[in-house]
Every structure is written in C-alpha cells, then in structure tokens.
C-alpha positions, 0 to 999 in steps of 0.5 A: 792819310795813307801814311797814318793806316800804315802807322796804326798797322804797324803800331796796334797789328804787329804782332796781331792781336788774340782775340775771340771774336771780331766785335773784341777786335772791333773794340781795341780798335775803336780804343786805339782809335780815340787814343791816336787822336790825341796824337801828334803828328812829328812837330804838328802843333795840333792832334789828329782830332783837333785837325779833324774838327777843322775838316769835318764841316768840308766832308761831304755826307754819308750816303742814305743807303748803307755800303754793302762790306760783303762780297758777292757770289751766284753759285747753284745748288747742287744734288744734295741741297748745298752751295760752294762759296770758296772752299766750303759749302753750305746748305740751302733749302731742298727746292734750291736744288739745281738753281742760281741763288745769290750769296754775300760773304761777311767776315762772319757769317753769309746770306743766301738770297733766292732773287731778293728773299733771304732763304738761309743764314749760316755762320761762316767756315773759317777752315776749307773744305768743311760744310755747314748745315741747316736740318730745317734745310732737308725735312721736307726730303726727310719727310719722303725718304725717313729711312735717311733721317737716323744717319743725316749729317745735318741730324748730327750737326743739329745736334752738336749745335743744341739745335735738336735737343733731348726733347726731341729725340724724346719726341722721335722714339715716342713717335717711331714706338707709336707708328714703327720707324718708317712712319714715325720718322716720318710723323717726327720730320714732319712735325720739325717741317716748317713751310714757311721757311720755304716760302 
C-alpha cells in the first residue's frame, strides 16, 4: 500500500497541480483515483479494483462517529479580541477576551469553540503574519466606544468582503445626521449588534 501512495505521489503530484481550490484538487484526485483502479500491478493478473473487491468484505467498518482532520489548539484571547493560531490571528467575540477557547484548523477555514459551543468560523489565512476579522466580533465594543467605529480594521474588512454594504453606510450617515456622530454611530452598531452570536 505504501508503495502505491508513493506511485500516485509521484505519477498525479509531480509537478503539483494549479488548481483554484482544494474541492477542484479533491476532484482530480477522485478522477486518478478511479483511473488507477484499472491498473495493473507489473504483471499482476488483476487490477487494483478487482483485488479490491476481494478485500473488501475483510475490512472492518468504518467507525459511527466521523474522524476529527483538523488540528487542535487552545490559544487565549488577547486585549483586542483576537487569537493567534500559527502565524496569524483571528477574531473572536469581545467576552472572549483574556480566555481559553478551543480552536480546530482545517485546510480551509477554523472553528472557535468556547467550551463546546462554536463562537466563530473564519476562512483560514494562508500567508503569515496576516488577521482575519469579524465586525459582528467588535459592535458590542463599538457600541460603548463609537468614536473607534469610522477607522476599525474589521469596518474595512466588512467592507472589502460585501459584508457592510452601501446600504449600510446609507443606514450610518442617515443615523450620524439625525443624532450627530457619537450617538448616531452608536444607534448604527447597535442596530448591526446582534446578541445572540454571543450567547
């Protein structure tokens, strides 16, 4: 078996493949994957699939619970309401500050887990040193200090992301021309505030 990992590594890896994402990735391989089955073996009388078929009823079943891929890590919330998993850091809800949270990395994206309830979902940074942001993470703080709302990293994130669109910058200025800015930058945060994502 080992022996048959090195053979795809080396016949579908090399060189590695261009692809724009791991489920195009995920996709040739299942496609190499049912065109070595029809392999043969040096001078093997059967392929791969037909000695499969005689193993198969040998293989013990799968287990009922699915196998956790991600990796595990426990970092604490730091003073501006982010975590660092490997290089980069991500952002968690403001009560996290100062707190354990559990983290699983997957190729793609991470989980945050306070205890055993997910509190944030981030698509993971592939380059280091970068940050990753959630606005929803930072309105309740926004809410008490709106002066830092105009100038917030996680504003400019939301932004670059479609996540705070025109309309709510429309929402914003009507609100900051009806009360002023501190009030009404208020009123606007409060209004994007959601408290059921922090529990």
């Amino acid at each position: 078996m080992e022996g048959q990992i090195g053979y795809f590594r080396r016949n579908h890896f090399t060189p590695v493949p261009e692809v724009e994402s791991l489920a195009e990735l995920n996709e040739l391989v299942d496609q190499w994957d049912l065109r070595d089955g029809r392999r043969r073996i040096g001078s093997r009388p059967r392929t791969i699939d037909e000695y499969f078929q005689v193993e198969r009823p040998l293989l013990m079943p799968l287990p009922e619970e699915p196998f956790e891929t991600g990796r595990l890590f426990t970092p604490r919330g730091d003073r501006y309401s982010k975590i660092a998993v490997r290089t980069n850091r991500y952002s968690v809800p403001i009560r996290l500050i100062g707190k354990r949270v559990r983290v699983v990395l997957h190729a793609s994206h991470l989980v945050v887990y306070d205890r055993n309830v997910e509190v944030a979902r981030h698509e993971r940074l592939i380059a280091k040193g970068g940050s990753r942001l959630d606005l929803d993470h930072y309105l309740e703080a926004l809410i008490r200090k709106p002066g830092a709302f105009p100038g917030a990293t996680a504003l400019e994130q939301a932004r670059s992301a479609g996540k705070f669109t025109p309309v709510h910058d429309a929402w914003w200025t009507a609100e900051v021309k009806a009360h002023g800015d501190t009030a009404g930058t208020r009123v606007s945060a409060y209004g994007l505030f959601s408290p059921v994502a922090y529990g």
